[in-house]
PQR file of N, CA, C, O and H, with PARSE charges and radii, in Angstrom:
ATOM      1  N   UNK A   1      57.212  80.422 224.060 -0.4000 1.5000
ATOM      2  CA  UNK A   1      57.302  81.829 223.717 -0.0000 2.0000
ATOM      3  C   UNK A   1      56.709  82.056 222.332  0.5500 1.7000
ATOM      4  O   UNK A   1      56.954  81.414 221.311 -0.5500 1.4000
ATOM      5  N   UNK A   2      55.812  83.179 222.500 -0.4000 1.5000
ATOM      6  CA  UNK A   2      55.173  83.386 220.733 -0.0000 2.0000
ATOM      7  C   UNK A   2      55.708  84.606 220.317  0.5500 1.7000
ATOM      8  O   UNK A   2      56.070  85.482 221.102 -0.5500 1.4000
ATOM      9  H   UNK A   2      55.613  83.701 223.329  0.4000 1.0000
ATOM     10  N   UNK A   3      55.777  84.700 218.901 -0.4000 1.5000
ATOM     11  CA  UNK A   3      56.484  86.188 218.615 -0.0000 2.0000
ATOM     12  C   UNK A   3      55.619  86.666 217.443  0.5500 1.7000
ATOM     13  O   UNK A   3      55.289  85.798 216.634 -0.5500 1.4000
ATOM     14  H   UNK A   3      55.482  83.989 218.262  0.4000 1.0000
ATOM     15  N   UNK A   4      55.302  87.625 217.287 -0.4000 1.5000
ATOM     16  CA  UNK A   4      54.303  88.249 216.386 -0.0000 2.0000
ATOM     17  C   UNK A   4      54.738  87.812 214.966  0.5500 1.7000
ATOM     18  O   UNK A   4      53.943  87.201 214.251 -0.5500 1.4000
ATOM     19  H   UNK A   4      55.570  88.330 217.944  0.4000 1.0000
ATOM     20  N   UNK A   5      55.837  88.079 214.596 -0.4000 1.5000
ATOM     21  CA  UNK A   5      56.473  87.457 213.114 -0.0000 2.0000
ATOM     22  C   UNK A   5      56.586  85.933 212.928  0.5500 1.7000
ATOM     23  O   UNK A   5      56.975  85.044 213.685 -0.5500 1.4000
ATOM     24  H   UNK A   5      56.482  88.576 215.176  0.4000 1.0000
ATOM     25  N   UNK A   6      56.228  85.929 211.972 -0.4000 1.5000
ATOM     26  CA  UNK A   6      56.205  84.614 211.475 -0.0000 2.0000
ATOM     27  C   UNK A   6      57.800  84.642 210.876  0.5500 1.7000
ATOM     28  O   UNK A   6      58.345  85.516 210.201 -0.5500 1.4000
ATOM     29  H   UNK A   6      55.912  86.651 211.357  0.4000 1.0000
ATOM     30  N   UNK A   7      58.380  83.241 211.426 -0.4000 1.5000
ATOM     31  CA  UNK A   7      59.748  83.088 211.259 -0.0000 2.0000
ATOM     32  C   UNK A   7      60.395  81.965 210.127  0.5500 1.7000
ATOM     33  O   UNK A   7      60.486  80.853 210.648 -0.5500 1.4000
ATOM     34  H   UNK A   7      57.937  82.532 211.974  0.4000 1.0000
ATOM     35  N   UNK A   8      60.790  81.992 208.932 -0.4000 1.5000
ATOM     36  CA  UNK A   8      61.540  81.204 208.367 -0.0000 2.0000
ATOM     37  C   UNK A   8      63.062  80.806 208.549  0.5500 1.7000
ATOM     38  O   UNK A   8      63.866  81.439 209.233 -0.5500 1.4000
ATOM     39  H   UNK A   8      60.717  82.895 208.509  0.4000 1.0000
ATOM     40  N   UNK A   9      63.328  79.659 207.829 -0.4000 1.5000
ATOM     41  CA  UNK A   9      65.142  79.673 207.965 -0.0000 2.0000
ATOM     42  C   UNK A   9      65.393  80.768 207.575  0.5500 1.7000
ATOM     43  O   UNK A   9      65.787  81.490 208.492 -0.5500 1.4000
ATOM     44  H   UNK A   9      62.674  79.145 207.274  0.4000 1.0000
ATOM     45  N   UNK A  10      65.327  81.487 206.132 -0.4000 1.5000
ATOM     46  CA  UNK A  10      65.766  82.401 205.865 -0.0000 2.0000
ATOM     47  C   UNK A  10      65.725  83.863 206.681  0.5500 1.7000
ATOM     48  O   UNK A  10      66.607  84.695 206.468 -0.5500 1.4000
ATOM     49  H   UNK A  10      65.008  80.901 205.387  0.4000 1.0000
ATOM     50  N   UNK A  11      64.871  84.064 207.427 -0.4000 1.5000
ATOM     51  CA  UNK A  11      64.582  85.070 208.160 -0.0000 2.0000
ATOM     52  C   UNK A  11      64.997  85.014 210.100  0.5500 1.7000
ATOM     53  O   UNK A  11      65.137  86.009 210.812 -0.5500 1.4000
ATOM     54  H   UNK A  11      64.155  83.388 207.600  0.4000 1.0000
ATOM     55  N   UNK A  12      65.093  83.757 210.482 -0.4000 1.5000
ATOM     56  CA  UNK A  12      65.760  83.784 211.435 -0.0000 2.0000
ATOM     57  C   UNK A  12      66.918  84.012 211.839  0.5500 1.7000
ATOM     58  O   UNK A  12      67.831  83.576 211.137 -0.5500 1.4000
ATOM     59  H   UNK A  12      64.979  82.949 209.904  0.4000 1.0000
ATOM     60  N   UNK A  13      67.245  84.725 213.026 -0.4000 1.5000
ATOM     61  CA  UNK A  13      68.630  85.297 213.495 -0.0000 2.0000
ATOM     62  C   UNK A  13      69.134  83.963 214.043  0.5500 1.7000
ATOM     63  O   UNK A  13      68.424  83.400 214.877 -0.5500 1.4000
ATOM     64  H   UNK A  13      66.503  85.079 213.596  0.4000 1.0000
ATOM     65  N   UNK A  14      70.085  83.492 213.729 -0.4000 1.5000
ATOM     66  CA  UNK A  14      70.400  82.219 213.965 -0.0000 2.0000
ATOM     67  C   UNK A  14      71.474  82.352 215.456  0.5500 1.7000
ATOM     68  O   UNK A  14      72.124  81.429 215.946 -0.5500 1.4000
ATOM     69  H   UNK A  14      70.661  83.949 213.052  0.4000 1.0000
ATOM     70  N   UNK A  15      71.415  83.538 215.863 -0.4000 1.5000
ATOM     71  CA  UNK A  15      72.661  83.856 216.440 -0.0000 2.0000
ATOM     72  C   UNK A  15      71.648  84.437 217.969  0.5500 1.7000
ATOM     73  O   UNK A  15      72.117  84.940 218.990 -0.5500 1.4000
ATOM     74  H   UNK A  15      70.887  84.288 215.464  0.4000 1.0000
ATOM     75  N   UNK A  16      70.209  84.157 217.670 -0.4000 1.5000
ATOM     76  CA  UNK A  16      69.337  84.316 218.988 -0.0000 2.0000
ATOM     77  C   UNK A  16      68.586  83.176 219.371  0.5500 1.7000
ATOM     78  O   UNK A  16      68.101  82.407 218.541 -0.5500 1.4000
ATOM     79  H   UNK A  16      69.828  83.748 216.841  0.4000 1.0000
ATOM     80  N   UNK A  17      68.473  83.038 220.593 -0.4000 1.5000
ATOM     81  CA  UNK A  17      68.345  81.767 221.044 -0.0000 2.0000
ATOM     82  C   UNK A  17      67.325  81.709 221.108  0.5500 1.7000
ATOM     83  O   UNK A  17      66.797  80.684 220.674 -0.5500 1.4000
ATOM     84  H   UNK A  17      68.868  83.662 221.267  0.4000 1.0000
ATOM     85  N   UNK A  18      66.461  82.801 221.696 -0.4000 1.5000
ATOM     86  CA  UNK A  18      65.005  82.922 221.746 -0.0000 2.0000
ATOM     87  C   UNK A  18      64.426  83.039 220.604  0.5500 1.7000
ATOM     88  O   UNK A  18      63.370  82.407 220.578 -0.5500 1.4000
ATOM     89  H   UNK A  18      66.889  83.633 222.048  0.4000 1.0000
ATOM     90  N   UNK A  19      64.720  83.696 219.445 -0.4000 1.5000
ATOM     91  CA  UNK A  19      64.117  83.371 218.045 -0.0000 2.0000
ATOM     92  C   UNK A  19      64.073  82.036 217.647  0.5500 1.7000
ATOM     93  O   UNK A  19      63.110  81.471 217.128 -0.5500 1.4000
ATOM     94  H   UNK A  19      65.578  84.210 219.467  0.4000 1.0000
ATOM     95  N   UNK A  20      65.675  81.331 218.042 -0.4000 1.5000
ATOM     96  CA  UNK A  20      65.617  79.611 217.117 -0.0000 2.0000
ATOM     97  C   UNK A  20      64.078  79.004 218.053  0.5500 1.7000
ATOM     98  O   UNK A  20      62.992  78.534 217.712 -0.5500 1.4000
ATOM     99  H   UNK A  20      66.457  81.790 218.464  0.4000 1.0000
ATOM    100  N   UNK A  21      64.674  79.305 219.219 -0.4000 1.5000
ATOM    101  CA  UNK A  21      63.103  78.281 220.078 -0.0000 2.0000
ATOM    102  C   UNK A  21      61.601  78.733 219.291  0.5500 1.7000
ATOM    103  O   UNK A  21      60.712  77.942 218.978 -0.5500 1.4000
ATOM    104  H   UNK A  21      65.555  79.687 219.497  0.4000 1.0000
ATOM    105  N   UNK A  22      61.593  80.091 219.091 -0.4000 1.5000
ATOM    106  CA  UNK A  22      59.966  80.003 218.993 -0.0000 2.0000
ATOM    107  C   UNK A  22      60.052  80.192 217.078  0.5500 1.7000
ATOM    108  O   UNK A  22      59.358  81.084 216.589 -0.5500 1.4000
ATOM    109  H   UNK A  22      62.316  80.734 219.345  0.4000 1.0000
ATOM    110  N   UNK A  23      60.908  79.324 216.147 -0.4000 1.5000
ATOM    111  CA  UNK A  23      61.281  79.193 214.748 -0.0000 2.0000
ATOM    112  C   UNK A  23      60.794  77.814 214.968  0.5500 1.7000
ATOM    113  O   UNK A  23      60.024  77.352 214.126 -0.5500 1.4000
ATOM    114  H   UNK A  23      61.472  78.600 216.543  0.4000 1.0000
ATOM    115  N   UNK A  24      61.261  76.834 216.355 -0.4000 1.5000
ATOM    116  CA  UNK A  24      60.913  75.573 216.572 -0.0000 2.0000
ATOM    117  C   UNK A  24      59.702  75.450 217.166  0.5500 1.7000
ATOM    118  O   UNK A  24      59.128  74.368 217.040 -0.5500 1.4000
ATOM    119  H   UNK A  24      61.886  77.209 217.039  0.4000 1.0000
ATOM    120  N   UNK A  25      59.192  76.304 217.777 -0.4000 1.5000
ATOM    121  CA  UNK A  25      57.689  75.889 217.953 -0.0000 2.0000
ATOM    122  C   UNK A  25      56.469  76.500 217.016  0.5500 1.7000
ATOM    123  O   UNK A  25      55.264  76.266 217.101 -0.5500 1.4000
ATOM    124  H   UNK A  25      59.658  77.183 217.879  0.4000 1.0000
ATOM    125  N   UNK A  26      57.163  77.340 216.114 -0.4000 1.5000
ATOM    126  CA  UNK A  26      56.507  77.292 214.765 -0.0000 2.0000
ATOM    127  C   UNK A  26      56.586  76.485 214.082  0.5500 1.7000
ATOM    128  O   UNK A  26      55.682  76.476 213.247 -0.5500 1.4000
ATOM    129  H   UNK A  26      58.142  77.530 216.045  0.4000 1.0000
ATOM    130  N   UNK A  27      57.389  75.609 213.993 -0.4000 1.5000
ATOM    131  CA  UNK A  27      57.647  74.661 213.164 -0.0000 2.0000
ATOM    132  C   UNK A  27      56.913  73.314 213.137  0.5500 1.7000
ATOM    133  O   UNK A  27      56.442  72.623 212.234 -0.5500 1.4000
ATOM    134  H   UNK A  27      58.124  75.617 214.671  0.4000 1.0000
ATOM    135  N   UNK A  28      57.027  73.163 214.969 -0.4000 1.5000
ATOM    136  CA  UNK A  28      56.148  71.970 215.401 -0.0000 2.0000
ATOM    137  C   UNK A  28      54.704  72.253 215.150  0.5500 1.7000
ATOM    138  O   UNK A  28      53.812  71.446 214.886 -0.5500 1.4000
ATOM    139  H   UNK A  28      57.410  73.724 215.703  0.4000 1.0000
ATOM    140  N   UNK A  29      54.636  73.591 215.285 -0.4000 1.5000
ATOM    141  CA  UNK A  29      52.999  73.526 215.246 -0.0000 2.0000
ATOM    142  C   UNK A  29      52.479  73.378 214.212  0.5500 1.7000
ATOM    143  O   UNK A  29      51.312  72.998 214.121 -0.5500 1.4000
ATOM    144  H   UNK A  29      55.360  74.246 215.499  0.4000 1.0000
ATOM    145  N   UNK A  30      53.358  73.692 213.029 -0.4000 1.5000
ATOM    146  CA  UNK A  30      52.779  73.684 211.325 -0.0000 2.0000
ATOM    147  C   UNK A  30      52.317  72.254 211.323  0.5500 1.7000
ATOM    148  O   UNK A  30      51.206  71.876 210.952 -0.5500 1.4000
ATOM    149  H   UNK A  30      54.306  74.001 213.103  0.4000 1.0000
ATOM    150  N   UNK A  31      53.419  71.401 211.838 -0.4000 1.5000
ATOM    151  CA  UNK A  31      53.943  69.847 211.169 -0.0000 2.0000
ATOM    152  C   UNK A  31      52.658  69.328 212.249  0.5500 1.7000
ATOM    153  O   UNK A  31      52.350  68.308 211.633 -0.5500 1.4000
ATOM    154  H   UNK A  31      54.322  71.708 212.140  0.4000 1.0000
ATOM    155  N   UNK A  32      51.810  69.352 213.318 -0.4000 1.5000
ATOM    156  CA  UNK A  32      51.383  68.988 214.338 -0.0000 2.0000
ATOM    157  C   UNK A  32      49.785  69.610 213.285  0.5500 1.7000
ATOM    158  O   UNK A  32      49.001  68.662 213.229 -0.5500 1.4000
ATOM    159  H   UNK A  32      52.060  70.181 213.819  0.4000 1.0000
ATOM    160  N   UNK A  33      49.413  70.426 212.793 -0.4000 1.5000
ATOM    161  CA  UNK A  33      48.508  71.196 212.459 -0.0000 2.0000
ATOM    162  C   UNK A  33      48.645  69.963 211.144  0.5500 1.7000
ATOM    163  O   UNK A  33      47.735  69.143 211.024 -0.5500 1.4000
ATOM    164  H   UNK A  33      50.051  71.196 212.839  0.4000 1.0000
ATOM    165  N   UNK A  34      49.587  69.937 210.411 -0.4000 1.5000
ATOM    166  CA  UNK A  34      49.173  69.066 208.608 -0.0000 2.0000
ATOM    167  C   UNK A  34      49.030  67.613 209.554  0.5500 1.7000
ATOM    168  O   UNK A  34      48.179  66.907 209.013 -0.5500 1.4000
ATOM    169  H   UNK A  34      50.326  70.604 210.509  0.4000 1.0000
ATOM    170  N   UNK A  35      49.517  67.041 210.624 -0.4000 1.5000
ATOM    171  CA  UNK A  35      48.878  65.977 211.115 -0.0000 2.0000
ATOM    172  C   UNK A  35      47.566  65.429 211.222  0.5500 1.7000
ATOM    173  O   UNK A  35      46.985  64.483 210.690 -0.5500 1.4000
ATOM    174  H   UNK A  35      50.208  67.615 211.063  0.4000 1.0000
ATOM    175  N   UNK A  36      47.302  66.196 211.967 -0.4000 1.5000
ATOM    176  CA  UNK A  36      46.066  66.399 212.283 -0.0000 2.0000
ATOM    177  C   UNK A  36      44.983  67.125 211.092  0.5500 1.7000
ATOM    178  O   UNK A  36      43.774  67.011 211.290 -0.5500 1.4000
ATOM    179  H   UNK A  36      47.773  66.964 212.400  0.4000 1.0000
ATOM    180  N   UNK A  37      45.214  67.469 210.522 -0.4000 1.5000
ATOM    181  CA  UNK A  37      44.363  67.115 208.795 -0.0000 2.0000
ATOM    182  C   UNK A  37      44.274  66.592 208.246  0.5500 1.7000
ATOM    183  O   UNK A  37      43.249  66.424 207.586 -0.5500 1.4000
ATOM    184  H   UNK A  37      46.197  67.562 210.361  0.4000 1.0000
ATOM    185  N   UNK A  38      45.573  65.822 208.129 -0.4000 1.5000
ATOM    186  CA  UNK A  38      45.593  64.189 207.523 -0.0000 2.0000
ATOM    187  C   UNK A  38      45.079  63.216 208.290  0.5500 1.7000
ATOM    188  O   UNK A  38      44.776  62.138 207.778 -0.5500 1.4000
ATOM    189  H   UNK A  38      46.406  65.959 208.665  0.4000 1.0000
ATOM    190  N   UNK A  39      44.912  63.451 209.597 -0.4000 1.5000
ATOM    191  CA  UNK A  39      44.070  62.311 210.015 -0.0000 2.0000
ATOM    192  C   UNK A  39      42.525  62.472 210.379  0.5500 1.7000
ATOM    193  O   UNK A  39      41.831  61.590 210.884 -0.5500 1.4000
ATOM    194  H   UNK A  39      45.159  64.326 210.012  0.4000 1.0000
ATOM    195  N   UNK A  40      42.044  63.979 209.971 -0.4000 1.5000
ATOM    196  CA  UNK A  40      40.916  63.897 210.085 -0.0000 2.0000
ATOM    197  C   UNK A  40      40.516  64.103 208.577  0.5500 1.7000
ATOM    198  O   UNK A  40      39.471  64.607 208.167 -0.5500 1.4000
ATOM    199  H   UNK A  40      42.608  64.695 209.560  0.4000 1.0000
ATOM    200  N   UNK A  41      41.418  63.678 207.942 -0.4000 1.5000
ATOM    201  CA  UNK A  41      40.787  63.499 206.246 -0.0000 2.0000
ATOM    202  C   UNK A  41      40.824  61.818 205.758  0.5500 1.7000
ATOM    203  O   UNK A  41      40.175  61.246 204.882 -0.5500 1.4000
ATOM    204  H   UNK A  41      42.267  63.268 208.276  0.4000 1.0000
ATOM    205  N   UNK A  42      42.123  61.172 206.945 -0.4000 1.5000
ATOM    206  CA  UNK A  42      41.342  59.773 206.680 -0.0000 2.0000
ATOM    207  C   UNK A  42      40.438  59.011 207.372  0.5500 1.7000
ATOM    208  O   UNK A  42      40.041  57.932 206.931 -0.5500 1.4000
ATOM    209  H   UNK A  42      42.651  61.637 207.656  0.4000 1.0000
ATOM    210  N   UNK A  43      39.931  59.661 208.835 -0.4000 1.5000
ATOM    211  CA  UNK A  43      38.584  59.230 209.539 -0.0000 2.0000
ATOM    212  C   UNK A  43      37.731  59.855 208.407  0.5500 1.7000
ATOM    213  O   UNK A  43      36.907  58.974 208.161 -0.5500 1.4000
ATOM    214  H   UNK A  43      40.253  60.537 209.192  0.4000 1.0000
ATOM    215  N   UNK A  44      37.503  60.835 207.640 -0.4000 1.5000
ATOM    216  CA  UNK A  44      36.422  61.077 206.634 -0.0000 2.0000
ATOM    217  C   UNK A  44      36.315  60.211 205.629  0.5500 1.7000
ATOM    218  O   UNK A  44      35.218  60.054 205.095 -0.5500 1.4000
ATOM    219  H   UNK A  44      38.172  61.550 207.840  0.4000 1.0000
ATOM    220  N   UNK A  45      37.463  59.487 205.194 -0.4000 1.5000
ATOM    221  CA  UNK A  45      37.343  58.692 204.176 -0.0000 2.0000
ATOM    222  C   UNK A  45      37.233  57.146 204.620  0.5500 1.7000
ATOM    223  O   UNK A  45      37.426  56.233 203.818 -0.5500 1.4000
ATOM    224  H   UNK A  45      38.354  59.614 205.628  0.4000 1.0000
ATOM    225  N   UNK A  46      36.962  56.978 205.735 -0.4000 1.5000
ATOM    226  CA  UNK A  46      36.992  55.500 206.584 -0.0000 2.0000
ATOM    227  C   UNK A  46      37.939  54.957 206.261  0.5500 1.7000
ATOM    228  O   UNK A  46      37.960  53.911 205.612 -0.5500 1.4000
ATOM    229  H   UNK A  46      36.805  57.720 206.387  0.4000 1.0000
ATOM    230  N   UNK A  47      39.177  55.760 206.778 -0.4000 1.5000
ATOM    231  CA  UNK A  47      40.299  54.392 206.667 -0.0000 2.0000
ATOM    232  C   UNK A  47      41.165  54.685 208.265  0.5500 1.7000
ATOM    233  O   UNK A  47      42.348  54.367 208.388 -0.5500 1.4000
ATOM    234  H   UNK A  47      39.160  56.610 207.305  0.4000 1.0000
ATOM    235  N   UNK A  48      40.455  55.256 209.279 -0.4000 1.5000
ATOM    236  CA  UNK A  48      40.925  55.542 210.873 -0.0000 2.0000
ATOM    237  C   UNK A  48      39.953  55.568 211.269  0.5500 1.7000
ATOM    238  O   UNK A  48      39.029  56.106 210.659 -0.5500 1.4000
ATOM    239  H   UNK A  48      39.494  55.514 209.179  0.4000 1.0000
ATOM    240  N   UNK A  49      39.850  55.151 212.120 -0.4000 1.5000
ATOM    241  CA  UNK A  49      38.884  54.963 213.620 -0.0000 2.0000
ATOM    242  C   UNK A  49      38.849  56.464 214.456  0.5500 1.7000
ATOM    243  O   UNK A  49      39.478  57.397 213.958 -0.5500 1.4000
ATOM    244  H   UNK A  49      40.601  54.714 212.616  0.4000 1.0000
ATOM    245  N   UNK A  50      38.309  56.613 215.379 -0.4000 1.5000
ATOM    246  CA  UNK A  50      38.371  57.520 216.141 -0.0000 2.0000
ATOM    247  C   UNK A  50      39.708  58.005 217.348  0.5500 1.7000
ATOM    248  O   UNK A  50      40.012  58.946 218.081 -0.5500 1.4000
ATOM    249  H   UNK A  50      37.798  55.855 215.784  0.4000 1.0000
ATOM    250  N   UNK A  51      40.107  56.892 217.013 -0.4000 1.5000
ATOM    251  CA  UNK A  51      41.311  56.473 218.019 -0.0000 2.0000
ATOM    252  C   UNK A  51      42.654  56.425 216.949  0.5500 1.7000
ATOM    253  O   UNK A  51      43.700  55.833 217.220 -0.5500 1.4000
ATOM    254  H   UNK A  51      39.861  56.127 216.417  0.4000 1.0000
ATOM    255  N   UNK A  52      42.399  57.176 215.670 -0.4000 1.5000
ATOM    256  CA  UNK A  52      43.740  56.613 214.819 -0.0000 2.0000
ATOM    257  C   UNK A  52      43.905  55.333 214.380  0.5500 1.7000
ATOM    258  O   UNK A  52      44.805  55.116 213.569 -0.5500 1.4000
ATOM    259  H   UNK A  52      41.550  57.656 215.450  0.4000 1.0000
ATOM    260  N   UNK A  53      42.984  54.159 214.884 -0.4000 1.5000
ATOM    261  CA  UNK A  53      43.983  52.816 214.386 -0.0000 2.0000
ATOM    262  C   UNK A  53      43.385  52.960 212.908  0.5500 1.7000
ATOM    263  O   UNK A  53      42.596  53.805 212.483 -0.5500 1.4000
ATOM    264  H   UNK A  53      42.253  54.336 215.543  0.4000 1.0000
ATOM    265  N   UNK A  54      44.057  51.774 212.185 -0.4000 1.5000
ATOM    266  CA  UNK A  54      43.585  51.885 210.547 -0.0000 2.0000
ATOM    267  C   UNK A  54      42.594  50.858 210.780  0.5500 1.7000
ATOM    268  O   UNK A  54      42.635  50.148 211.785 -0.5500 1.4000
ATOM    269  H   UNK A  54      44.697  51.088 212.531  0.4000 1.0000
ATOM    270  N   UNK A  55      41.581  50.737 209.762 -0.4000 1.5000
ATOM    271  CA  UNK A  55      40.444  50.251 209.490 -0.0000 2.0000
ATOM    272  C   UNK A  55      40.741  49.421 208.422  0.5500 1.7000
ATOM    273  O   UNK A  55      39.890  48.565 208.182 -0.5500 1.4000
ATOM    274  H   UNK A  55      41.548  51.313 208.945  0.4000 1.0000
ATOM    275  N   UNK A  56      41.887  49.453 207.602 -0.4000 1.5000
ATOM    276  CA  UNK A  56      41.842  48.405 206.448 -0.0000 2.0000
ATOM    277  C   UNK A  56      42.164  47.104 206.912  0.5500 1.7000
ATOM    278  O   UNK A  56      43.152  46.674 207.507 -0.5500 1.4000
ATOM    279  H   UNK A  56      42.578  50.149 207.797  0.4000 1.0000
ATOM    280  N   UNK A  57      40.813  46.411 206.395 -0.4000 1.5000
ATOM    281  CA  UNK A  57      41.825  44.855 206.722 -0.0000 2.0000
ATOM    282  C   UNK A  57      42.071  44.407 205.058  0.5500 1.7000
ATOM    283  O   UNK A  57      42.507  43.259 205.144 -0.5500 1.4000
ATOM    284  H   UNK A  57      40.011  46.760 205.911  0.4000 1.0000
ATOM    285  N   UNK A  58      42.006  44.721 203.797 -0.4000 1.5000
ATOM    286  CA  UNK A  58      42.728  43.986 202.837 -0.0000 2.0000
ATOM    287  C   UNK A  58      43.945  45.230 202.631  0.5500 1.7000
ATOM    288  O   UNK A  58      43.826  46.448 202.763 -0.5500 1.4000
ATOM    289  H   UNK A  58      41.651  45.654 203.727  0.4000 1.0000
ATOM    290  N   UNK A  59      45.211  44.360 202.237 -0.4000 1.5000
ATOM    291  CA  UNK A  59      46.749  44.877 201.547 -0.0000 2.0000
ATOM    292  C   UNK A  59      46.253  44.599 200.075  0.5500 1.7000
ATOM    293  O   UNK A  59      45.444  43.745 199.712 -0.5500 1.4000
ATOM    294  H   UNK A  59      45.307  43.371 202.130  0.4000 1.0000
ATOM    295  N   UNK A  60      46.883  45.460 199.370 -0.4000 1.5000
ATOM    296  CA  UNK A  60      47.044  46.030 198.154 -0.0000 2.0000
ATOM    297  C   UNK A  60      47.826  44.324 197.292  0.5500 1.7000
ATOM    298  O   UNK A  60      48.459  43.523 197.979 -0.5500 1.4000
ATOM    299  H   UNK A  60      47.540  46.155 199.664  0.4000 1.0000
ATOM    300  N   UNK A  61      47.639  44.157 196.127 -0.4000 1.5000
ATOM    301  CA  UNK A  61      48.363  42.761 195.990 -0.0000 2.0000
ATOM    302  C   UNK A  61      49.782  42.623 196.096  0.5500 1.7000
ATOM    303  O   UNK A  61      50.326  41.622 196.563 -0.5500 1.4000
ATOM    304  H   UNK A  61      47.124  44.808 195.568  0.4000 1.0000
ATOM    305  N   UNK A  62      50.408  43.682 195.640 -0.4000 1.5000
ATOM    306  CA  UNK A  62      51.744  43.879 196.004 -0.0000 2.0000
ATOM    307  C   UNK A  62      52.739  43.338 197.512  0.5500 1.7000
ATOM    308  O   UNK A  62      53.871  42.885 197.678 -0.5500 1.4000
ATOM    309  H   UNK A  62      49.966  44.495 195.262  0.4000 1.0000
ATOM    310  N   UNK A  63      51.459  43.728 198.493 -0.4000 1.5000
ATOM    311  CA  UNK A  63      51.863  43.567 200.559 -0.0000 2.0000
ATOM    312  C   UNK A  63      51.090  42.392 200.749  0.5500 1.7000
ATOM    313  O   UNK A  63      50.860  42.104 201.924 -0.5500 1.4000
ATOM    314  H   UNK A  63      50.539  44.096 198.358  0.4000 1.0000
ATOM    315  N   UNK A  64      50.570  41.537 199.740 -0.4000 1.5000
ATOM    316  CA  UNK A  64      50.133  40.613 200.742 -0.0000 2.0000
ATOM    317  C   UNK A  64      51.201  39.287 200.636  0.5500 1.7000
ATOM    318  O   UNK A  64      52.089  39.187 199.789 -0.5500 1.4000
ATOM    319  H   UNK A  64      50.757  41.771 198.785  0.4000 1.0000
ATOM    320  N   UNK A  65      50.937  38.429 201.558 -0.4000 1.5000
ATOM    321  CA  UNK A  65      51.704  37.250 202.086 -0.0000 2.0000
ATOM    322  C   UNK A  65      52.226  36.812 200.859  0.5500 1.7000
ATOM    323  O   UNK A  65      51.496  36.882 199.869 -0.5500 1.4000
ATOM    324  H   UNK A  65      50.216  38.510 202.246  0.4000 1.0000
ATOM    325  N   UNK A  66      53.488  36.324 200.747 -0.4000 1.5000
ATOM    326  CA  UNK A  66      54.040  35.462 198.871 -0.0000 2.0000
ATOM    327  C   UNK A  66      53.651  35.871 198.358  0.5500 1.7000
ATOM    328  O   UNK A  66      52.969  35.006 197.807 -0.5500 1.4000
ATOM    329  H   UNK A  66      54.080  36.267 201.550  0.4000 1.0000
ATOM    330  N   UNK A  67      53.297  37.287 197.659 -0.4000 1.5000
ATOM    331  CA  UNK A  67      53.520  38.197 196.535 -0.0000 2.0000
ATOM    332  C   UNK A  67      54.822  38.529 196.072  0.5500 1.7000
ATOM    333  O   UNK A  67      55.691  38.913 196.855 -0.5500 1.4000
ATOM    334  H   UNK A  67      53.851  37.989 198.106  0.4000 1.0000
ATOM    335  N   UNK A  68      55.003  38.411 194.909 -0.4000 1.5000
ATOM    336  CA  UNK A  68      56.019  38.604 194.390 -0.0000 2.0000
ATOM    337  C   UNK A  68      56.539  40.043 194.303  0.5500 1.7000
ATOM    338  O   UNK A  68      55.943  40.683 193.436 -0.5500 1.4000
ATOM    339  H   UNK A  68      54.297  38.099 194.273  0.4000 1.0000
ATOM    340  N   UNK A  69      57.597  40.811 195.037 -0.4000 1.5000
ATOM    341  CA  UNK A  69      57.370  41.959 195.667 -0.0000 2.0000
ATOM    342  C   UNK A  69      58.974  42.447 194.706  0.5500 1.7000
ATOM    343  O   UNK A  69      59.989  41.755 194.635 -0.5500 1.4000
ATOM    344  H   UNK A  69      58.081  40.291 195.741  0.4000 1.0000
ATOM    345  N   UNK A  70      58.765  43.743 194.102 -0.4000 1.5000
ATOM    346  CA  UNK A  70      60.381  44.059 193.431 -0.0000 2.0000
ATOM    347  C   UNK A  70      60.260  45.553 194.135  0.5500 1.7000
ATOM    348  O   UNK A  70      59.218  46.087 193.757 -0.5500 1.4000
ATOM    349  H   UNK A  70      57.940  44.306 194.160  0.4000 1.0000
ATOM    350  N   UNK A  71      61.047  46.420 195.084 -0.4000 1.5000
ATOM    351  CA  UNK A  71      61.696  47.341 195.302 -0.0000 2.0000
ATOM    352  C   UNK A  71      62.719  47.838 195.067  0.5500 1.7000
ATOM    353  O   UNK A  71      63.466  48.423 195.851 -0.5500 1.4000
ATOM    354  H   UNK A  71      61.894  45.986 195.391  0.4000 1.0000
ATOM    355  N   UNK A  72      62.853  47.643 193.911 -0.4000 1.5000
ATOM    356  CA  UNK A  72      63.977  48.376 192.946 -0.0000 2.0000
ATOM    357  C   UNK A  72      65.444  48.248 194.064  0.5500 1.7000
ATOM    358  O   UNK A  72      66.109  49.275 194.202 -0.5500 1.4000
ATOM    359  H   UNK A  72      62.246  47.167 193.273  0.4000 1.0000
ATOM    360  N   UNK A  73      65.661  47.615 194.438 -0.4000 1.5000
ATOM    361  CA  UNK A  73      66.814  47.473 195.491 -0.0000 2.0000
ATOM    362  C   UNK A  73      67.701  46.838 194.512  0.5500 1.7000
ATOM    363  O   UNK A  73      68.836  46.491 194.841 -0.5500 1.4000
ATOM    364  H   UNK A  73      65.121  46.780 194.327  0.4000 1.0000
TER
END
């Protein structure tokens, strides 16, 4: 269902069922839309394939094998 208004938390009737659904498929579509920019901004920068997989084969020195690794844990 599409609805002419663009819907926020703040602006949704929380108390209509048909507003929460199409608040959630606004929502998906934002988050589905910045996806899909981010992954056609890292096939531009050669680090995805056409298919999504990653293209890096070296880790940063931090991720590679017996590096001495501190995560503040």
């Amino acid at each position: 269902m599409r609805t002419a208004k663009r819907l926020t938390i703040e602006t949704v009737n929380l108390d209509d069922e048909r507003e929460m659904d199409a608040l959630d498929e606004q929502m998906i579509e934002a988050g589905l839309e910045r996806i899909r920019a981010e992954g056609d901004e890292l096939r531009r920068r050669g680090l995805l394939d056409a298919q999504g997989s990653v293209l890096l084969d070296k880790l940063p020195p931090d991720m590679r094998e017996n590096s001495e690794r501190d995560f503040g844990g």
